[in-house]
C-alpha positions as a Markdown table, in Angstrom:
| # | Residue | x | y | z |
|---|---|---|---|---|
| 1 | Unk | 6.5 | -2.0 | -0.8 |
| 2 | Unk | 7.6 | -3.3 | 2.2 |
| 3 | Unk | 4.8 | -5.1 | 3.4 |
| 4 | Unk | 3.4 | -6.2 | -0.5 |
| 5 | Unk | 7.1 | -8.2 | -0.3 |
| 6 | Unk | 6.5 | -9.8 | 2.7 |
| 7 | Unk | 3.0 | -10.9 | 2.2 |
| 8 | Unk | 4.2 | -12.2 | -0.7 |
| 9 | Unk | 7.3 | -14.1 | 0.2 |
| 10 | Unk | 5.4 | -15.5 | 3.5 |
| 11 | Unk | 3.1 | -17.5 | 0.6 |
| 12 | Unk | 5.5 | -18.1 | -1.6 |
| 13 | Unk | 4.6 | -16.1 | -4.7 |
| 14 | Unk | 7.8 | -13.9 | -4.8 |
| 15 | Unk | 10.4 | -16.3 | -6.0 |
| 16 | Unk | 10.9 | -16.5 | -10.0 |
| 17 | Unk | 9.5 | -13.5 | -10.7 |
| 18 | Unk | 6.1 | -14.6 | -10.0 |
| 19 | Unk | 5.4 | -11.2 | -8.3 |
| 20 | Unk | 5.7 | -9.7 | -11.2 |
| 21 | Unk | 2.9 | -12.0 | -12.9 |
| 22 | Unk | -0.5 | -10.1 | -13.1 |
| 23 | Unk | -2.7 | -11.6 | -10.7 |
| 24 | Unk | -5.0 | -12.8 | -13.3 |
| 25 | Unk | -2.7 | -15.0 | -15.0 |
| 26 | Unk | -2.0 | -17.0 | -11.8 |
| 27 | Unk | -3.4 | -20.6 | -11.4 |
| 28 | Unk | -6.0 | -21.0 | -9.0 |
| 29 | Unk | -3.8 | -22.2 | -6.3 |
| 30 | Unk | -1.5 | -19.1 | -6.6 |
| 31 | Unk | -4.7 | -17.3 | -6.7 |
| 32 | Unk | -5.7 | -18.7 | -2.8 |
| 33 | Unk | -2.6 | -18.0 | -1.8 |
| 34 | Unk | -2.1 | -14.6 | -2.9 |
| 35 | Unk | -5.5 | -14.1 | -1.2 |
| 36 | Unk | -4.4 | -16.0 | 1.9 |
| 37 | Unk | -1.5 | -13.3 | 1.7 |
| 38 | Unk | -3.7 | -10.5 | 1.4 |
| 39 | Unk | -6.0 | -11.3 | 4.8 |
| 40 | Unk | -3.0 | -10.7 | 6.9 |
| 41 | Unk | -2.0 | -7.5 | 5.1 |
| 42 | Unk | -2.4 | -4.5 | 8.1 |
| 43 | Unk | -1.6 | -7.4 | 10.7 |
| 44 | Unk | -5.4 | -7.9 | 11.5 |
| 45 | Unk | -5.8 | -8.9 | 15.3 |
| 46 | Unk | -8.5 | -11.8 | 13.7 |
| 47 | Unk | -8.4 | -13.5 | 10.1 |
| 48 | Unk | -11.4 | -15.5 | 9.4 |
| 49 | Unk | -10.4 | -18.3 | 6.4 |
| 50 | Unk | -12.9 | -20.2 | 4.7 |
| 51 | Unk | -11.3 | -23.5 | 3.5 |
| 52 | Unk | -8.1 | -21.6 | 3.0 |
| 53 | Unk | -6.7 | -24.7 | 2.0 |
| 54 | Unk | -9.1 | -25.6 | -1.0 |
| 55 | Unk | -7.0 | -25.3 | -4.3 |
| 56 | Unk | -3.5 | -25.4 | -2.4 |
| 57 | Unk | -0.7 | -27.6 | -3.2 |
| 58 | Unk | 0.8 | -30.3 | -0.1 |
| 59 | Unk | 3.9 | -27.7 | 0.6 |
| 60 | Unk | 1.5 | -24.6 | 0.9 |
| 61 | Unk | -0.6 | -26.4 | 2.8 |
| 62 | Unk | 2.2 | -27.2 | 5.3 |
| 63 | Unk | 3.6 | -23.2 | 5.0 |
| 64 | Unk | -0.1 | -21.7 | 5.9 |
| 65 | Unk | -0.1 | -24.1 | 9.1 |
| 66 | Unk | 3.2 | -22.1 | 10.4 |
| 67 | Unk | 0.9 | -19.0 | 9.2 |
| 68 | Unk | -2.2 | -19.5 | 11.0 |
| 69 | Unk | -0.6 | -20.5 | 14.3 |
């Protein structure tokens, strides 16, 4: 569970319980970034993102930079 925590945290979707939320009853911005979170799960060598910003609020916007980098 390790990993699922990290991923999580790294997007911002484990504060306030939210990772406890079922997936389908997040909003569409904590829907991109629990997908965003997903992509790096395994720590792929490559991530290919397709306007990974679309539906993301200013401060995740800023986070994912530190993320993609």
């Amino acid at each position: 569970m390790g990993a699922v925590k990290d991923g999580l945290q790294s997007v911002n979707l484990f504060n306030n319980k939210v990772g406890q939320k079922q997936a389908g009853k997040y909003s569409g911005g904590m829907k991109r970034r629990l997908s965003v979170a997903i992509s790096f799960m395994g720590q792929p060598k490559v991530v290919y993102l397709d306007e990974p910003s679309t539906g993301l609020d200013p401060a995740s916007r800023c986070g994912r930079v530190s993320v993609q980098c």
